[in-house]
N, C-alpha and C positions, 0 to 999 in steps of 0.2 A: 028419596034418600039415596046418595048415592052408595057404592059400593064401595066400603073400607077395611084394609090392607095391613098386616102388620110389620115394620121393618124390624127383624127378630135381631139385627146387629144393636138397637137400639133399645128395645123393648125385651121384658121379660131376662133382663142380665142377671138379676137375683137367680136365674136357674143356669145350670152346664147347656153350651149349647143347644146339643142334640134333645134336651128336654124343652126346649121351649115352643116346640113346634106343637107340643099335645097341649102345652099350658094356652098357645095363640087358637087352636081348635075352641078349648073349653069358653075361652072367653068369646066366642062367637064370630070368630074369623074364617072364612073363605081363603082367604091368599097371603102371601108373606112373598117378605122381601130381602134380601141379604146381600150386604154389600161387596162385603169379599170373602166367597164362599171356599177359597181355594187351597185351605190347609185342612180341608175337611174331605175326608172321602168320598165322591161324586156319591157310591151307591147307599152310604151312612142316610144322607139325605133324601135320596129318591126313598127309602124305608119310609123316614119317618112323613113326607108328605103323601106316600099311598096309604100307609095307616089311618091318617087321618083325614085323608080326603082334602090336602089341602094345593092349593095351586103354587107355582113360584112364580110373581110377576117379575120380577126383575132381579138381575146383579150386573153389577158394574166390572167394567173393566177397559184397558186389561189388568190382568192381574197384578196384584203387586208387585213392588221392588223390593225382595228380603233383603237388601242390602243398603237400606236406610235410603232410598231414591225418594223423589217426589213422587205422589200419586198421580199418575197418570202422564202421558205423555205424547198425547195424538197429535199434537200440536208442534212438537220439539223437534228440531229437522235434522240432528243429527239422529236422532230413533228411528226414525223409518222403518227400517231392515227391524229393528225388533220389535215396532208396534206389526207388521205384518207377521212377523210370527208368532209374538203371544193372543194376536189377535184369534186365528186361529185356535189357538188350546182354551180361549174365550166360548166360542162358539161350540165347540166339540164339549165343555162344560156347560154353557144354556141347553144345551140339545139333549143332555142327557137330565136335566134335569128338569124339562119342559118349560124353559122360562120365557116368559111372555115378551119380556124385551132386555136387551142388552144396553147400558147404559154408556156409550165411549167416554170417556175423560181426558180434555186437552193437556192437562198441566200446569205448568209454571213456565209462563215464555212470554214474551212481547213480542209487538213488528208483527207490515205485513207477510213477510217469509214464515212466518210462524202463523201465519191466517190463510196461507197457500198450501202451506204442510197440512192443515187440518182440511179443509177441503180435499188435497190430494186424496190423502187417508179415508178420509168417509166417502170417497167415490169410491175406490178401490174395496174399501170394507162391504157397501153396502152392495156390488156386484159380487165378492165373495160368498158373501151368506145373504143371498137375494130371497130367502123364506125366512129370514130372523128380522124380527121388530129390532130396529135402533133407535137408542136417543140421545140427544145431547140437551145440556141443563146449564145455565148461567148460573153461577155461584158466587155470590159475592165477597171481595177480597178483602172483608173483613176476617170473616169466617174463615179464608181460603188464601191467604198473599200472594197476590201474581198469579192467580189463574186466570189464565188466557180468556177463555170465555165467560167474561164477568158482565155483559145485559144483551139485553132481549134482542135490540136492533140487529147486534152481530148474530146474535143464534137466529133469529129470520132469515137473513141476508146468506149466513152457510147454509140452512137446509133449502133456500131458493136457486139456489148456485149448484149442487148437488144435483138436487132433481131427481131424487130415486124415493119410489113409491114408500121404501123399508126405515127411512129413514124420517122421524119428527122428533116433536121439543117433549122433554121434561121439566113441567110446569111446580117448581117447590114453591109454594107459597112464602114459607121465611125467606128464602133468600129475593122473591119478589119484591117483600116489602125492606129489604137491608137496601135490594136498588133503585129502587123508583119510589117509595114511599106509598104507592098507591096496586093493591091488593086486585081490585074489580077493574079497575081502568089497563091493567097488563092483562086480566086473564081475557078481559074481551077482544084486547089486539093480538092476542096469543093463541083464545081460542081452536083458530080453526087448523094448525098444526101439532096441539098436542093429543097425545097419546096416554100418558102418564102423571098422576097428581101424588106429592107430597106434600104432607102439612105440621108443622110447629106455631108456637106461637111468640111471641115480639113481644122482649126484647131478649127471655131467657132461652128460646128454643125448648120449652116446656111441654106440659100437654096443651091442644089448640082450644083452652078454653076461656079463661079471663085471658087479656092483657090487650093490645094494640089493633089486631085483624079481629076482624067481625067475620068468623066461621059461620054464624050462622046466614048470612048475607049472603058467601063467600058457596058455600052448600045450597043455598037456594039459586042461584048463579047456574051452578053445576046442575042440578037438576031441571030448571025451566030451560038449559041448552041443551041438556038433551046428552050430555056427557055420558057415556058409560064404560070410560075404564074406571082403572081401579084407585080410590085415593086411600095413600099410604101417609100411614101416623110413623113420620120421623121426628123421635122427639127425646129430650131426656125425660125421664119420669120424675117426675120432685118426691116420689116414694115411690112405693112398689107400686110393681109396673097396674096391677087388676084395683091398684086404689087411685087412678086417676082416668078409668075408662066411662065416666059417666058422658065427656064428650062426644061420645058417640048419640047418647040418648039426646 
């Protein structure tokens, strides 16, 4: 069975925040995941996952643009100078709050210059914080329009190019099957660079139980390889969040 994750940006909204962290405990969770942790008080949070004993596998960044930007911008080669410095105030917030991996986001950009910027960037990042897990995750431009690192080959091809130990793929399963159609056939080519599993299901982004991917296939995969991070339920809930967790069972 492997080991599942809750992403509390997604999960348990019916509660404020800061309560969903005891609601993600009681439902029998180990780890949580929060996308953009960064208008919350670094130590708000270290409370509530030492309370409860819980982990932070990941958040994404860098942080937002309050000023209505695209998310994310590793990619965009006029950013530079400021993906290096919020990159920074990125890691100084995983560190404080023990997070397993830090997730980069290219953005919205085309062209090779914009596939040399993001290389640039994850060299330079992953020498920066050479003890912090990183990842990068293909997001399909449906979901996402014009984000740069939208399939697999390219997310290969960057972390091969890279070449730093800190640096591997985050493996979403929805946005797997939005790009290739084929769930088991990516994650075996994908395998043996990732670190990180999210999972929804096709075509609502629901909880991963009826619809398109076969979780159960998809979990025994995970298991018989021998995976052992952590897979995170990013998902919308079709109700509340503790009336659609029998997926796990």
């Amino acid at each position: 069975m492997p080991k599942f994750c809750a992403n509390l940006t997604w999960l348990f909204t019916e509660l404020p925040f800061l309560e969903r962290f005891a609601a993600a405990k009681e439902a029998g969770f180990d780890a949580v995941e929060v996308l953009s942790p960064y208008d919350v008080n670094a130590q708000d949070i270290v409370n509530e996952l030492t309370r409860h004993e819980l982990q932070m596998a990941l958040i994404n960044c860098p942080p937002p643009n309050y000023t209505g930007g695209d998310q994310g911008f590793a990619a965009v080669p006029a950013l530079q100078e400021r993906f290096q410095r919020d990159f920074k105030r990125a890691v100084r917030y995983a560190r404080t709050l023990g997070a397993r991996h830090l997730h980069v986001m290219s953005g919205a950009v085309e062209g090779p210059e914009a596939h040399q910027v993001l290389v640039e960037n994850l060299r330079w990042a992953a020498a920066e914080a050479p003890q912090q897990s990183l990842t990068i995750e293909p997001i399909n431009q449906e979901t996402m329009p014009g984000y740069f690192l939208h399939n697999f080959a390219t997310a290969r091809e960057i972390v091969e190019t890279v070449d730093a130990t800190n640096l591997r793929l985050q493996f979403d399963a929805f946005h797997a099957a939005k790009i290739t159609g084929d769930v088991l056939g990516t994650w075996a080519a994908m395998r043996d660079i990732t670190v990180h599993v999210q999972v929804a299901q096709m075509p609502d982004r629901s909880e991963p139980d009826q619809g398109k991917i076969d979780y159960p296939a998809f979990f025994a995969a995970l298991d018989d390889e021998g995976y052992d991070g952590w897979v995170s339920g990013e998902y919308q809930p079709r109700h509340a969040t503790l009336d659609g967790l029998s997926w796990i069972a």
